[in-house]
N, C-alpha and C positions, 0 to 999 in steps of 0.2 A: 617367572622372572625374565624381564627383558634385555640383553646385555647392551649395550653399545657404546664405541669409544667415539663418537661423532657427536656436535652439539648441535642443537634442532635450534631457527631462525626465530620460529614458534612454536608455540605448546596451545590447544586446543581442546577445551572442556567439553563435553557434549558430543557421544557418540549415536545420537539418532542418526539416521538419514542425510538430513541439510548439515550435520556436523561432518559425519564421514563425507561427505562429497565436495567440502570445503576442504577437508585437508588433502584426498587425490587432487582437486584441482591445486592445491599450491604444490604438490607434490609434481606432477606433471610440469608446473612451472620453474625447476631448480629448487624449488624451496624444501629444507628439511624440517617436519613438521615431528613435534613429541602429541601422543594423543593420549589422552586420559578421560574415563569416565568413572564414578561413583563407585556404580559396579563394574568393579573391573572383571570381571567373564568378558563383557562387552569387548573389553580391550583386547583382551585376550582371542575371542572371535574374530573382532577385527582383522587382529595382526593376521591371524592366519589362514582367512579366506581376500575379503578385496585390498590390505593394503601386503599380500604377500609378493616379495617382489620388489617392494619401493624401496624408496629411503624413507619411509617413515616409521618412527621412533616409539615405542608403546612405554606406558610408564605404568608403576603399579601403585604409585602415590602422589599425591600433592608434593609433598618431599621427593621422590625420588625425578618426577616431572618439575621440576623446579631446578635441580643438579641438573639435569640435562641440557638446560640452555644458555646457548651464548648471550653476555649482557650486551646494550639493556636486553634485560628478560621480557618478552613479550607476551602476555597473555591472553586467549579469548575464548571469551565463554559463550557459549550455544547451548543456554539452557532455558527453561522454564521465564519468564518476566516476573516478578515483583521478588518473594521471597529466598528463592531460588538462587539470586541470583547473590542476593545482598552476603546470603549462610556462603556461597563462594568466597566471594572477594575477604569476608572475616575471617575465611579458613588459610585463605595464600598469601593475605598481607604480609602478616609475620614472615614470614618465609623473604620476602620479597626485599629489597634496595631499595635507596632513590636512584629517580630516573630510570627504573622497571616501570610498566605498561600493563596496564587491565583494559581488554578491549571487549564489550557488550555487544555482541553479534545478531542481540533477541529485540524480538519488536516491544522494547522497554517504552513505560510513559517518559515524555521529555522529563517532566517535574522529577523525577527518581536521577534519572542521568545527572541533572543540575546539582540536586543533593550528593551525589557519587562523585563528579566532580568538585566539591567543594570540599568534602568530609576526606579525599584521600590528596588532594593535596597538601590537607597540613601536616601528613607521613610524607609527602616528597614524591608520591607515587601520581601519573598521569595516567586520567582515566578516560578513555573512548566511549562514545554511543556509536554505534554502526548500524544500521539499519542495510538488512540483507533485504532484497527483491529478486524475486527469480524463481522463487518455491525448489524443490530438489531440481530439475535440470538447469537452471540457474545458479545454484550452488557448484555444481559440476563443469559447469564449461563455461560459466561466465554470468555473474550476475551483477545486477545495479547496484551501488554500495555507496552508500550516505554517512557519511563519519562526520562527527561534531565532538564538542568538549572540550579538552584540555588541549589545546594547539599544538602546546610546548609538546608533545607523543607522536604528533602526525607525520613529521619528518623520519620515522624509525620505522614507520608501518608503512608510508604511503609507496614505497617501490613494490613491496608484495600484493596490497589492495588494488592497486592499479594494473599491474600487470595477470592478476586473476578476474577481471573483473571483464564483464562485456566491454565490445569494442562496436561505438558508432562513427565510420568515417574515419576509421583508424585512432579514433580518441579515445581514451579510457571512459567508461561509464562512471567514472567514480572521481569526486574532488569533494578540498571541505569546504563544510558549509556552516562555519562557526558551533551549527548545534543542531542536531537533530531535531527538529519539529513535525517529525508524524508526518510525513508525505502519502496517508494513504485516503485522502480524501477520496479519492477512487476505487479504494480497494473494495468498498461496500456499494461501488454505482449498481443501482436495481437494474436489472434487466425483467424487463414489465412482463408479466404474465398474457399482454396480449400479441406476443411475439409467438408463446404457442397455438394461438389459435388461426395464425395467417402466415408465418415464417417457416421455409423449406430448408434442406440442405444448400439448395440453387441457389437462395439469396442470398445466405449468411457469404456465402463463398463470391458474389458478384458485389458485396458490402465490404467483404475484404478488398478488394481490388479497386476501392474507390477512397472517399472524402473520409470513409471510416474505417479504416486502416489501423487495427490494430491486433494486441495480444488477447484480446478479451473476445472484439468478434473471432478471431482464428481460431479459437478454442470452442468456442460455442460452436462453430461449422465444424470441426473434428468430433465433439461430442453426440452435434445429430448425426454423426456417420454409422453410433454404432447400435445395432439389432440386439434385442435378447434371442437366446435360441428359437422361439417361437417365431422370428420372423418381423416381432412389432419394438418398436421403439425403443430401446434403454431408458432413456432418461424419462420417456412417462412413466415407468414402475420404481424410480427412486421418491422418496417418500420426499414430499415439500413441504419439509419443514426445518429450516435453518438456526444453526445458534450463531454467538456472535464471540470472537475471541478476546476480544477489549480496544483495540483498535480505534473502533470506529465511533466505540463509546466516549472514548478519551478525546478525542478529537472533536466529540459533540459539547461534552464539556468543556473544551476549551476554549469552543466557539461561543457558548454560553461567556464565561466569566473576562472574553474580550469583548462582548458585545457583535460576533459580526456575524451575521445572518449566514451560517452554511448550513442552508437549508437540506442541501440535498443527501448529504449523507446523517442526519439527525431522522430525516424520513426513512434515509436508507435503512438505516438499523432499526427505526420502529417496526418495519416491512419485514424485516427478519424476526424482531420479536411477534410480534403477531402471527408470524408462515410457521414457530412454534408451537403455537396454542392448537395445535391438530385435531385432538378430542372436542374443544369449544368449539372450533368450524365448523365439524364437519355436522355437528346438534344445532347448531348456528344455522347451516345449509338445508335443513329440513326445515325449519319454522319462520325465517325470516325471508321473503319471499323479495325480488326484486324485478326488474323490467320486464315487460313481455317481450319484447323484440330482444333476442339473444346471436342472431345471428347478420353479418350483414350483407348486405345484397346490390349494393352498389359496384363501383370499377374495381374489383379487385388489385390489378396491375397499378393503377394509379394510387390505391390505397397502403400498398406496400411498398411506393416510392414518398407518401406521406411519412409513414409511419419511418424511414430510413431518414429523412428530414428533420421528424421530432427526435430521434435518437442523437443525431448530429448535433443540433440542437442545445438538448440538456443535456449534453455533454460539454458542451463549449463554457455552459451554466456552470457546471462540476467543477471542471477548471479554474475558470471566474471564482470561485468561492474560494476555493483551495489557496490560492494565492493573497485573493483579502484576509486569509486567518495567518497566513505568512507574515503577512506585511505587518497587521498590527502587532499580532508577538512581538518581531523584530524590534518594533518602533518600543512597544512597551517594556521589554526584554537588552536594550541595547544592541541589539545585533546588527550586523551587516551584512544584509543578503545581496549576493547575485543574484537574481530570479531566471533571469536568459541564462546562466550556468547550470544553475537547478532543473529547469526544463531538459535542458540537452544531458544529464546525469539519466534521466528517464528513457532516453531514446533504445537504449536494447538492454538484455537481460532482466526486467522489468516487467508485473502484471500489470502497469499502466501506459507503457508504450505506449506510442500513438506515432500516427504519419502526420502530428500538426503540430506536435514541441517543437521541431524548427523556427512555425510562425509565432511560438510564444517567446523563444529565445529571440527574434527577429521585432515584436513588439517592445522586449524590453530594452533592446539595442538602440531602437528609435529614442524610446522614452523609455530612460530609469524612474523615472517618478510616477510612470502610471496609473491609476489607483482602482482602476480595475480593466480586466480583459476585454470587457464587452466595451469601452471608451476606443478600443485599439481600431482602426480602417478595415485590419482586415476581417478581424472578428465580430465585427459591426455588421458589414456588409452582408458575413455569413450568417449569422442570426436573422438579419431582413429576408434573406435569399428561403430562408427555412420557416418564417414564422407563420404564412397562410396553413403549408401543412401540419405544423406541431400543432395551432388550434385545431384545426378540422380533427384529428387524430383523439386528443383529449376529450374533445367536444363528442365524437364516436364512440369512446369509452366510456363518458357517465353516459350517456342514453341507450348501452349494451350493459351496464352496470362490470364493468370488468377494471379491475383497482388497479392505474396507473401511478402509481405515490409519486415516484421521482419525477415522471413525465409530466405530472399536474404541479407539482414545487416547484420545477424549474422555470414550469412558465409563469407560475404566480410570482415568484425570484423577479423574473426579466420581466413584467408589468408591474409590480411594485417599484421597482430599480428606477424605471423610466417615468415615473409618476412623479409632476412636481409636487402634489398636494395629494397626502392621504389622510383617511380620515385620526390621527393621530390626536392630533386637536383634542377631539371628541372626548378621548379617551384622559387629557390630561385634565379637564371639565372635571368632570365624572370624579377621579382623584380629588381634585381641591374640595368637592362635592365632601365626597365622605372624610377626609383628614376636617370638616371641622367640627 
């Protein structure tokens, strides 16, 4: 039993890791937080190893986590996404008032949030979608946080989300953005397999310090840091073979049923589905034979300033896309986005950081109407700057036979894009053909 004569700001579901480190962080910020988990041992562990010491509040029920806070009652949950989360909000409604708060902390599908906000409105109750970025030290010291849903809620939460949250340029990483729409077109970018076979420590770290500035290379350059005891490489003895957490699926589907070509994360997850099939590859890699020429023997130096090019590249693609599945949601959806605000919410605490959302908040400043990135001056001019190396690069790859998916879509992306006539035609022929 936990006692305490003090009411907690918030209450906080979910004592994994990114839970517990989301309530020291608001704990560290003034804020009194009650924590609750299922199993309460957890709670109980909690209280008395990292949060010993604080102000925060343990509860050993729904009920008793419920009395403990000041109204409006604020709620958030860091659990599980689909089922998980729904068995919650059923189990604390009742408990709850109007003008109490349910905030979704989990990388939920939008469609579920839309439903969640719609279904607890007609109880009086506002419900958040929060999408966290930042993985556990993000959680901890300051992550990106994307809140959408019920508006009429944001006014009660947004002093503690913002003041927990990273800080770019002294700005909070965090503002709303009507609704959560999956901003992780990114989170699935492939990193091509032909980065192991030409990529050092030396570069990833001289690609940090340039045009591709961000948390993704920074971490790949600390990840080739580290040796297994034998001396050889870590990350060549981790098994390559990836699942995929739903993400990136959802977000492919979504891009299906608006119509808009985000090519690069629908490959991205195929790319992980396939780097699962391990047992087929590797009986695959004995029988199916490919190119003779496997290695290559040209300018090295200049080939790893290519390959830094096509990365820059389809990434700029990545973005480009990300934005078109925004836009049309939006349009189809009533929404009204900022997109220069949304870019700059990315700027820290965030696995998609980058050193060029500036120029994307800076494109949309020029023009709010712009209907996609690659039309913007400055991302025009970079994609030209870059596109002799991205072909040579790709063009290197099928003739060494080594599977660039994202590198190869993005540029099929940007020459379909810029194509006035493709063979489409064809294809509608062909339809009238057999419909009669």
């Amino acid at each position: 039993m936990f006692l305490s004569l003090t009411r907690g700001d918030i209450a906080l579901i979910g004592l994994a890791v990114m839970g517990q480190n989301i309530i020291l962080n608001m704990n560290d910020h003034g804020y009194t937080v009650v924590a609750f988990n299922r199993t309460v041992s957890k709670v109980e562990k909690f209280m008395a190893n990292e949060a010993k010491g604080t102000n925060i509040i343990g509860a050993t029920s729904l009920e008793n986590m419920v009395s403990l806070l000041k109204k409006p009652r604020r709620v958030m949950l860091l659990v599980k996404a689909g089922a998980a989360v729904d068995a919650f909000i059923d189990s604390v409604v009742p408990l709850l008032e109007k003008g109490d708060i349910i905030i979704d902390g989990g990388n939920s599908e939008y469609t579920d949030t839309i439903r969640r906000v719609k279904s607890l409105k007609e109880k009086g109750i506002h419900y958040l979608g929060c999408g966290v970025s930042g993985g556990e030290e993000g959680a901890r010291y300051g992550p990106s946080i994307m809140p959408g849903g019920a508006e009429e809620g944001w006014p009660s939460v947004k002093p503690i989300f913002q003041s927990i949250s990273a800080k770019a340029g002294g700005e909070p990483c965090c503002d709303w953005r009507v609704h959560l729409i999956l901003p992780y077109f990114l989170y699935y970018y492939y990193y091509h397999k032909i980065t192991s076979y030409y990529l050092s420590l030396q570069v990833f770290n001289d690609w940090n310090n340039s045009e591709l500035e961000s948390f993704l290379i920074e971490i790949t350059r600390d990840i080739m840091q580290y040796n297994d005891s034998d001396g050889a490489p870590l990350v060549e003895k981790i098994l390559d073979s990836a699942g995929q957490k739903g993400t990136g699926k959802w977000t492919a589907i979504s891009s299906l049923e608006y119509g808009v070509p985000v090519t690069l994360i629908g490959e991205a997850v195929f790319a992980r589905c396939l780097s699962s099939l391990k047992d087929e590859r590797m009986e695959a890699s004995k029988q199916l034979q490919g190119p003779k020429k496997t290695k290559y023997d040209g300018d090295r130096k200049q080939f790893i300033e290519d390959i830094k090019m096509a990365l820059y590249a389809s990434k700029i693609v990545s973005y480009a896309q990300g934005f078109m599945l925004m836009r049309e949601t939006a349009k189809e959806l009533g929404w009204k986005l900022n997109f220069g605000s949304i870019a700059l919410m990315w700027r820290g605490g965030c696995i998609i950081r980058s050193v060029f959302l500036g120029n994307i908040k800076q494109a949309y400043d020029k023009n709010p109407d712009l209907s996609n990135l690659l039309l913007d001056d400055f991302f025009k001019q970079e994609v030209q700057r870059c596109q002799d190396s991205w072909r040579k690069v790709v063009s290197q790859a099928v003739l060494m036979g080594i599977p660039t998916p994202a590198f190869s879509t993005a540029l099929a992306f940007f020459d379909g894009y810029r194509s006035a006539r493709v063979p489409a035609n064809l294809i509608q022929v062909r339809l009238s053909i057999v419909q009669q």
